[in-house]
One Martini backbone bead per residue (centre of mass of N, CA, C, O) as a GRO file, in nm:
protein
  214
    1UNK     BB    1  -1.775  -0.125   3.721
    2UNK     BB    2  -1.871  -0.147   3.421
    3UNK     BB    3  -1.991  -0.254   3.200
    4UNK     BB    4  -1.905  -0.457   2.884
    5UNK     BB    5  -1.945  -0.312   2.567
    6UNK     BB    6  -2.084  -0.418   2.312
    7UNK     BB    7  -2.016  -0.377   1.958
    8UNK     BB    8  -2.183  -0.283   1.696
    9UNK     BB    9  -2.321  -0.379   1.401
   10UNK     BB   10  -2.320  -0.291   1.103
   11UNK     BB   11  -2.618  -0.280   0.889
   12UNK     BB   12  -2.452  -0.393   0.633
   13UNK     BB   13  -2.350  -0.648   0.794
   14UNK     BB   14  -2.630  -0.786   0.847
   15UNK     BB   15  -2.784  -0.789   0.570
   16UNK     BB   16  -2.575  -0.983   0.455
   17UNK     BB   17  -2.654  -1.203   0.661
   18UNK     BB   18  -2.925  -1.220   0.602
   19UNK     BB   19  -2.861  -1.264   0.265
   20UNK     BB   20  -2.752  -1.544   0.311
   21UNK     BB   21  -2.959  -1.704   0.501
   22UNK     BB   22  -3.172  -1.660   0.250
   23UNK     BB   23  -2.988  -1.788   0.021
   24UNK     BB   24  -3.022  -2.074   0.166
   25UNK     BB   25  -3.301  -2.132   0.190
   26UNK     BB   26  -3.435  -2.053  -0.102
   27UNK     BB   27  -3.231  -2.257  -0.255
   28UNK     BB   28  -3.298  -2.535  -0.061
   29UNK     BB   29  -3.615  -2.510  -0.074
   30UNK     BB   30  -3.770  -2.265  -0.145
   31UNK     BB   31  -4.000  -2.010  -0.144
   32UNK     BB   32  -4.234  -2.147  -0.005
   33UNK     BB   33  -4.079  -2.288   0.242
   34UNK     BB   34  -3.988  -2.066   0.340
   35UNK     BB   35  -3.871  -1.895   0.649
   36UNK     BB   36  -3.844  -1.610   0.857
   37UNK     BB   37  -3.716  -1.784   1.088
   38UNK     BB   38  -3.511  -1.968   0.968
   39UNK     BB   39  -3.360  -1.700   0.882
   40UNK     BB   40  -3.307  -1.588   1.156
   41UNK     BB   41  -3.176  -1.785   1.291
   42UNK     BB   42  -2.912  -1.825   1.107
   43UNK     BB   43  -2.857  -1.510   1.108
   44UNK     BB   44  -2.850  -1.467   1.432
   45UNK     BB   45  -3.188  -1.320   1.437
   46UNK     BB   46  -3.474  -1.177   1.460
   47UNK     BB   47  -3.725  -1.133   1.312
   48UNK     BB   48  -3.819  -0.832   1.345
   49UNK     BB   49  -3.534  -0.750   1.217
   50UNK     BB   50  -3.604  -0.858   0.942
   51UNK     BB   51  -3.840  -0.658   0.898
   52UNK     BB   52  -3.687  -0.416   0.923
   53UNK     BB   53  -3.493  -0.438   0.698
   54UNK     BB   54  -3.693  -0.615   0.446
   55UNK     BB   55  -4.050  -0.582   0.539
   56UNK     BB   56  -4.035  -0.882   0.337
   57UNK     BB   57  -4.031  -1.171   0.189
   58UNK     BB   58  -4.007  -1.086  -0.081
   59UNK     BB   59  -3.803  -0.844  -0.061
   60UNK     BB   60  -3.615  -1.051   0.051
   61UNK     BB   61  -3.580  -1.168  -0.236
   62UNK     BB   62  -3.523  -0.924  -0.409
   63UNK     BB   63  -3.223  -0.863  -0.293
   64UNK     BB   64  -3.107  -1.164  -0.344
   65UNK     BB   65  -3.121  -1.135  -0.669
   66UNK     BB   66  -3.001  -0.888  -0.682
   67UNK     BB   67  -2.725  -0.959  -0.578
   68UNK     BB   68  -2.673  -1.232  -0.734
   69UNK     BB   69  -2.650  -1.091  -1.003
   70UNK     BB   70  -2.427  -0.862  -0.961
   71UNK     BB   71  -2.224  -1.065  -0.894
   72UNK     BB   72  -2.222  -1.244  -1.161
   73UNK     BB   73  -2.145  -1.021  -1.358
   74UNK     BB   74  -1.908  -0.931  -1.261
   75UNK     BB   75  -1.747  -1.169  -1.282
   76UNK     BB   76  -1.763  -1.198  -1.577
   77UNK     BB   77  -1.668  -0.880  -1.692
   78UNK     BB   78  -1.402  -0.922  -1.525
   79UNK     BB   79  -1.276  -1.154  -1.715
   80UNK     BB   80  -1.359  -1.027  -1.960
   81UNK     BB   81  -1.107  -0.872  -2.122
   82UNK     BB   82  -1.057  -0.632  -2.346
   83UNK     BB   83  -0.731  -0.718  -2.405
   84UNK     BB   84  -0.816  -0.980  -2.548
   85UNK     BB   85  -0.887  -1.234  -2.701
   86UNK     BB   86  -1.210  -1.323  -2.808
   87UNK     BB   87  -1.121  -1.618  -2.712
   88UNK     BB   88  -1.092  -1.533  -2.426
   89UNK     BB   89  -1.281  -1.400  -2.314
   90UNK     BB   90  -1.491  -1.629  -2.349
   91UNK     BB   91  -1.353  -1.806  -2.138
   92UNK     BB   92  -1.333  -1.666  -1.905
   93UNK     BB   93  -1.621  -1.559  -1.871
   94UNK     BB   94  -1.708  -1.841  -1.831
   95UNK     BB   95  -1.546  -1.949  -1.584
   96UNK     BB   96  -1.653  -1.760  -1.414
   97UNK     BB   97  -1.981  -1.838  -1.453
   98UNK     BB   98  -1.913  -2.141  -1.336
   99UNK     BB   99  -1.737  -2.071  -1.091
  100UNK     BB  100  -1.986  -1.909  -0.961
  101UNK     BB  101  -2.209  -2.107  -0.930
  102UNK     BB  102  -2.036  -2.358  -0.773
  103UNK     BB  103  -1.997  -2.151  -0.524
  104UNK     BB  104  -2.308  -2.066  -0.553
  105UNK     BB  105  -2.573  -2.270  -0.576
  106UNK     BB  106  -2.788  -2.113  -0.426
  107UNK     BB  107  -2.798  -1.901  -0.575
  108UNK     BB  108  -2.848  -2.003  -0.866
  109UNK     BB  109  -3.122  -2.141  -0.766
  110UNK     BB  110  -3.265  -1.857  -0.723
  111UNK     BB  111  -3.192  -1.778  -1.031
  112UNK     BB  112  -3.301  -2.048  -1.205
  113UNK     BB  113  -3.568  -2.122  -1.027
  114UNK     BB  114  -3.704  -1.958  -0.864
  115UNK     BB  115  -3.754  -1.674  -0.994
  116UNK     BB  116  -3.923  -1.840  -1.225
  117UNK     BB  117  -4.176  -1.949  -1.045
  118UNK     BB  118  -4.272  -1.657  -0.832
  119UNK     BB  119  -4.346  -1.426  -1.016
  120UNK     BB  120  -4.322  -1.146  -1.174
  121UNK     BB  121  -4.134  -0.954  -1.031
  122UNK     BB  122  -3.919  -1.202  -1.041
  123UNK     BB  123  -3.896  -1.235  -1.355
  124UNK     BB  124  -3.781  -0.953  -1.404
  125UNK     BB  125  -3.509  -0.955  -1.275
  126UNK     BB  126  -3.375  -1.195  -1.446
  127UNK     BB  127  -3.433  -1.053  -1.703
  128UNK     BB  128  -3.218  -0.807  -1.673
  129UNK     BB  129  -3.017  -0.967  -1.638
  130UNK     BB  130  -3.004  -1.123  -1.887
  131UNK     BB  131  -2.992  -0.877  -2.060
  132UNK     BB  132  -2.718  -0.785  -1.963
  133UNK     BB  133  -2.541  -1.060  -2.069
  134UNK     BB  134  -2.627  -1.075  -2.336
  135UNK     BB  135  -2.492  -0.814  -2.436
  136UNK     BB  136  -2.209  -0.845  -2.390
  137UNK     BB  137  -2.164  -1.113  -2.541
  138UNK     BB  138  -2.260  -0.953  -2.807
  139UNK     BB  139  -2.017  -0.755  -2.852
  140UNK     BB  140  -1.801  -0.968  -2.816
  141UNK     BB  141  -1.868  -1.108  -3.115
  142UNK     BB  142  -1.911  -0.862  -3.281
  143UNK     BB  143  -1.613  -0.748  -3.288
  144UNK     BB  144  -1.487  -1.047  -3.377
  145UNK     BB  145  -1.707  -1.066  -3.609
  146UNK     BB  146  -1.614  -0.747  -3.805
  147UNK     BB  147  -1.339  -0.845  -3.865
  148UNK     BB  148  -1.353  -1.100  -3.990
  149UNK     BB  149  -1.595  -1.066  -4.154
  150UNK     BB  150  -1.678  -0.993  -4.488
  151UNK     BB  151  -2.020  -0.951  -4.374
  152UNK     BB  152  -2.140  -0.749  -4.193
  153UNK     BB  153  -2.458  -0.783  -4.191
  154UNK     BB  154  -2.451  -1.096  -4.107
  155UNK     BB  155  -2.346  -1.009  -3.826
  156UNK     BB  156  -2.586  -0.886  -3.711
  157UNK     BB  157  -2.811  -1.104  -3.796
  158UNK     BB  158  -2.622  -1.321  -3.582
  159UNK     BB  159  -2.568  -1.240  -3.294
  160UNK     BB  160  -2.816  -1.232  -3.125
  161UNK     BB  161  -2.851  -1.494  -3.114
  162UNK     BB  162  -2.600  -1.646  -3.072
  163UNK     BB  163  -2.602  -1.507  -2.758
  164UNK     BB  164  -2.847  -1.636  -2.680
  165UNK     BB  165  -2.765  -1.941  -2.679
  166UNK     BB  166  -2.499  -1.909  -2.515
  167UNK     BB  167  -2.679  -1.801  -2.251
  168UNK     BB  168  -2.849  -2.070  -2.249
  169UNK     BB  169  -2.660  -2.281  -2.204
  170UNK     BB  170  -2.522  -2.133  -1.971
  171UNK     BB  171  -2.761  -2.262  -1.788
  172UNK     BB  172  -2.796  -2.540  -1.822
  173UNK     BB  173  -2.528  -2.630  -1.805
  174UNK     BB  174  -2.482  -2.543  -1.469
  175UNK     BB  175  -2.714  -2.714  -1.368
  176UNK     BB  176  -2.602  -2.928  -1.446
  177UNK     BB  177  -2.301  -2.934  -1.271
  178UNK     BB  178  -2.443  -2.936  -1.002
  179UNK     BB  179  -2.590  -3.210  -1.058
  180UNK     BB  180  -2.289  -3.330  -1.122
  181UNK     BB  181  -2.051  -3.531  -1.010
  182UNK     BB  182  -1.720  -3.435  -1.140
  183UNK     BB  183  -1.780  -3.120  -1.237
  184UNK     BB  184  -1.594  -2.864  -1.353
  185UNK     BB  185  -1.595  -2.562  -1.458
  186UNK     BB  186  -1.340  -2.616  -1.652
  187UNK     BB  187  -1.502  -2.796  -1.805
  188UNK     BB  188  -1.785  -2.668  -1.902
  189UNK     BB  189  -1.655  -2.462  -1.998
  190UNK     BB  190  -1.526  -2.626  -2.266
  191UNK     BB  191  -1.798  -2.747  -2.353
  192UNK     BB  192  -1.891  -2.455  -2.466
  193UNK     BB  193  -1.652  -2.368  -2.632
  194UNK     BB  194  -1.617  -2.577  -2.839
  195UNK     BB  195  -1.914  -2.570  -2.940
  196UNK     BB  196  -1.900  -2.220  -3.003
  197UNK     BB  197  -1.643  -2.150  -3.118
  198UNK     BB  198  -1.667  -2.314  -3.395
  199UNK     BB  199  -1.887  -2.179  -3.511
  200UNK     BB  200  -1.802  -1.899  -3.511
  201UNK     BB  201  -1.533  -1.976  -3.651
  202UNK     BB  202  -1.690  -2.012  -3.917
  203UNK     BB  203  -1.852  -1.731  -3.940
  204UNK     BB  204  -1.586  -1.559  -3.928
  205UNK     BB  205  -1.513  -1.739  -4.207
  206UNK     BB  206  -1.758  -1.753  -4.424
  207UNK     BB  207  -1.881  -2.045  -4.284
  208UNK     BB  208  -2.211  -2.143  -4.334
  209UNK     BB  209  -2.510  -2.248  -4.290
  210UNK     BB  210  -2.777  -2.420  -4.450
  211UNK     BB  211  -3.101  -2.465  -4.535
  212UNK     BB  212  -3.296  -2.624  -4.738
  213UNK     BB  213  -3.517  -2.566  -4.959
  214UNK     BB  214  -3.865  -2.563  -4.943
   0.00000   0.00000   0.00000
């Protein structure tokens, strides 16, 4: 009787399986102190097939980045639905930038922390996610502060920084939530919705801030 031949894994899951790996050791160490020894150890695969697969250290970095930046726009863009008000569009999509971070802390530091710091070619990766969430932000306060605001073009003057801001707190704010013990995602979404969302409401009934004369 012949030996009993077990199922061959397929290339694409073996491939997330190494992506798990390397996503967990460079969120955990650092691109530089990671080995990927040690990545092909946990993924429970030999170097050669790492190297088979992903064919460098690098290249293996900049999978991770890419995938773990499309998982987190997903999560994000699939939250805030077009058919909400709003104001639940922002809050959705924070909560689940919120919750999508502190569920893969690894991913995170790899994007918050790692790629900006070690190569342009790995910050030109997250200026694009960046870029991409941007963009998105943009339309959604655009939109609502277009119907709201008796002045569009003040508004258009003012939502692309809106959004640059709105989208840099909610990296400080992540970093910040995954390093204190007892922040919860809906807590951090809170704290920068009641932040963010006052002023917003008070730009789109036409009263803003000014500052005094030179």
């Amino acid at each position: 009787m012949g030996a009993v031949k077990t199922k061959r894994m397929p290339r694409a899951v073996r491939e997330q399986q190494m992506l798990d790996a390397a996503v967990q050791i460079f969120g955990q160490r650092g691109y530089m102190a990671a080995s990927m020894d040690d990545i092909a150890e946990l993924a429970g695969v030999s170097k050669p097939l790492v190297y088979l697969y992903l064919n460098s250290k690098e290249e293996l970095f900049t999978a991770c980045i890419r995938r773990e930046a499309t998982a987190l726009t997903e999560a994000v863009v699939a939250a805030a639905r077009t058919d909400l008000p709003a104001d639940r569009q922002l809050w959705e999509g924070l909560l689940a930038f919120f919750t999508h971070t502190a569920r893969n802390p690894d991913g995170w530091a790899v994007l918050h922390l790692q790629a900006r710091t070690h190569g342009e070619a790995f910050r030109e990766e997250i200026t694009s996610l960046r870029a991409e969430i941007v963009a998105f932000v943009t339309e959604l306060i655009a939109v609502a502060a277009r119907d709201a605001h008796p002045d569009p073009d003040l508004v258009d003057r003012e939502v692309a920084g809106l959004a640059e801001a709105l989208v840099g707190a909610a990296e400080a704010l992540a970093a910040w939530a995954n390093d204190t013990p007892g922040v919860t995602a809906r807590q951090a979404a809170g704290t920068l919705m009641n932040f963010a969302w006052t002023g917003l409401g008070d730009l789109m009934a036409g009263r803003s801030w000014s500052p005094p004369p030179a």
